[in-house]
C-alpha positions in Angstrom: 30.5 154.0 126.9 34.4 154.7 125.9 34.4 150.9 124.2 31.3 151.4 122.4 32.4 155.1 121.1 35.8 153.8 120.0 34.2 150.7 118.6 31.9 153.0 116.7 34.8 155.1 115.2 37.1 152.2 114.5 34.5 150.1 112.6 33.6 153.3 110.6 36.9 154.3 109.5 37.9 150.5 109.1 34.9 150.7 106.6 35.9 153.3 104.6 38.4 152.0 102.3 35.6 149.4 101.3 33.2 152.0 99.8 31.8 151.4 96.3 31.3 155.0 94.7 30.1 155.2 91.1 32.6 156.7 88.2 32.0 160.1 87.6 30.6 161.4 83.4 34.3 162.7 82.8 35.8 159.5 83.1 33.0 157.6 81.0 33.9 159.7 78.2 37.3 159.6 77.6 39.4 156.3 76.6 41.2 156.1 80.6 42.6 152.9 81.3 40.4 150.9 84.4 43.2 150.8 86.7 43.6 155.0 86.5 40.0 155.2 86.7 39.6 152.7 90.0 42.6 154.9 91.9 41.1 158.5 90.8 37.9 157.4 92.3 38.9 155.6 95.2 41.4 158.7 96.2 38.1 161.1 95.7 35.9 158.3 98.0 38.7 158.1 100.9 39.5 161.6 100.7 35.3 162.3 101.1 34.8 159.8 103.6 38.2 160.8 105.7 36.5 164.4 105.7 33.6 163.3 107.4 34.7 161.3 109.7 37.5 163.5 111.1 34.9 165.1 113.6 34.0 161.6 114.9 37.7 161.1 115.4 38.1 164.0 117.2 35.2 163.4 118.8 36.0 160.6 120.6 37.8 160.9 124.3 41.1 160.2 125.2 40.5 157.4 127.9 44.1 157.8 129.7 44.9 158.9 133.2 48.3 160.4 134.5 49.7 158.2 136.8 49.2 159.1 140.2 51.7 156.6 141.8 55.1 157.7 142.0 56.9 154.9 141.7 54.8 153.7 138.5 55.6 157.4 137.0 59.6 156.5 138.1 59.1 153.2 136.0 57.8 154.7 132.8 60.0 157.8 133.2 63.3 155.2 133.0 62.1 153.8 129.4 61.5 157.0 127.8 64.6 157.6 125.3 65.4 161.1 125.2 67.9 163.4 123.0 67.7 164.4 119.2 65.5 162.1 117.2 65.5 161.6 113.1 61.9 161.1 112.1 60.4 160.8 108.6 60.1 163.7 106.1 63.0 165.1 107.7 62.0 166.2 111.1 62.8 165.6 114.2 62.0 166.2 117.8 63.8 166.0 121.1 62.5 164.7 124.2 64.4 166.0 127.0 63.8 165.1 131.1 62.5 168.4 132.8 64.7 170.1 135.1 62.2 170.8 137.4 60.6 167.1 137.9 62.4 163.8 137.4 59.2 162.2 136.0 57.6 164.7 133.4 59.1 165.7 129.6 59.8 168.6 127.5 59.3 167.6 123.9 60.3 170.0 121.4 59.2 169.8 117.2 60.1 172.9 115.1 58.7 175.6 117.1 56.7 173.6 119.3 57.2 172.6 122.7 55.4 170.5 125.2 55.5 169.6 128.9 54.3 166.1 129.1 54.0 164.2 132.0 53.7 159.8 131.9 50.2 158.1 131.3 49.5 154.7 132.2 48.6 152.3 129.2 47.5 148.4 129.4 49.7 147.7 126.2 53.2 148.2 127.3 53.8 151.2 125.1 55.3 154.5 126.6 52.9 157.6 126.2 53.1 161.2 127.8 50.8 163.6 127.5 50.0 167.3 127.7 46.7 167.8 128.0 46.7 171.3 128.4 48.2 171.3 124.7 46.3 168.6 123.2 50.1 166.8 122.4 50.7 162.8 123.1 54.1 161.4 122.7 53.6 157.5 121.7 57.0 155.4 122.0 57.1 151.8 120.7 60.1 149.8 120.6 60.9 150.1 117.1 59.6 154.2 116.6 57.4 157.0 118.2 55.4 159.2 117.3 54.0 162.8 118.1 50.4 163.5 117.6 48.0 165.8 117.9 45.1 164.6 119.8 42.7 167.2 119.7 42.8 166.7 115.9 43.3 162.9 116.0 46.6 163.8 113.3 50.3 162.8 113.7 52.4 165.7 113.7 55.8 163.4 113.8 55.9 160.1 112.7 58.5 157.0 112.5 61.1 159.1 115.3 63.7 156.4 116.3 66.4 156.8 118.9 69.3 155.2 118.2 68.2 152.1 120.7 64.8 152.1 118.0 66.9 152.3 115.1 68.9 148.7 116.2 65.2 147.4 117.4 63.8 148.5 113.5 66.6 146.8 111.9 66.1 143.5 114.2 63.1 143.3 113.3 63.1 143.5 109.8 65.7 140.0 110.0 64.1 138.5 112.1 60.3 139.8 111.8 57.8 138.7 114.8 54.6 136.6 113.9 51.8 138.3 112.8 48.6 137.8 114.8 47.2 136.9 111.7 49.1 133.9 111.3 48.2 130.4 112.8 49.3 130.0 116.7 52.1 127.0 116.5 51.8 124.4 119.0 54.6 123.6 121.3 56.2 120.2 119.9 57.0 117.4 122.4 
């Protein structure tokens, strides 16, 4: 039921950016270049459709468990990066390890703070939550994130440690395929 819901929200929002929404009268009338026309009404169409499907978003479950293996939760606890991290629009947040437990977070943005403990994921990404709070921490290699998941928003976005900053920049030389490209087959 958690695949179909998600499927449902995913192919809705994925669907949005492909609306076809008439030009208003005010347009018509005046002399507007077709370019400024087509991005006034597309940013009025997204900005319509993104309102009403915000409560599907929302909606939806988060289909994540705290791990209830110790050793697992010791695994995940060693690849979170902790200290001060840069993120964009000029804020930051700081993870820090809890005194109190060697496995669960404080994470701290503005005046903010949460006590997040690890979640088990099937894609290799680090994520700690705090349900209580509604707060998930999302670490990929290159950046994290901080969102809101009671609203479905980011609330901190493109945070890089200093080990993500040197992962960012080796990726952009040496970029990984895209899973849109062609597999290449192993020569002989």
């Amino acid at each position: 039921m958690h695949k179909l819901m998600a499927a449902v929200v995913s192919f809705t929002l994925s669907g949005l950016a492909f609306a076809v929404v008439p030009a208003d009268a005010a347009h018509a009338k005046k002399k507007v270049p077709a370019k400024q026309v087509a991005k006034s009404v597309a940013a009025k169409s997204k900005a319509a459709h993104m309102a009403k499907a915000a409560p599907l978003v929302a909606a939806v479950p988060m289909v994540a468990s705290v791990v209830a293996d110790p050793k697992q939760q010791d695994v995940i606890a060693d690849l979170v990066h902790t200290g001060r991290m840069v993120c964009e629009l000029g804020n930051f947040v700081t993870v820090t390890p809890d005194p109190e437990s060697s496995t669960r977070f404080i994470v701290q943005m503005k005046k903010n703070t949460y006590h997040m403990s690890p979640v088990e994921t099937t894609t290799g990404a680090v994520r700690l939550e705090d349900p209580q709070a509604g707060a998930m921490w999302l670490q990929l290699q290159n950046k994290s994130m901080l969102m809101n998941s009671k609203l479905g928003q980011r609330m901190a976005d493109e945070c890089q440690s200093p080990n993500q900053m040197a992962v960012a920049e080796a990726m952009k030389l040496a970029p990984p395929p895209s899973l849109l490209d062609a597999p290449t087959l192993a020569k002989k």
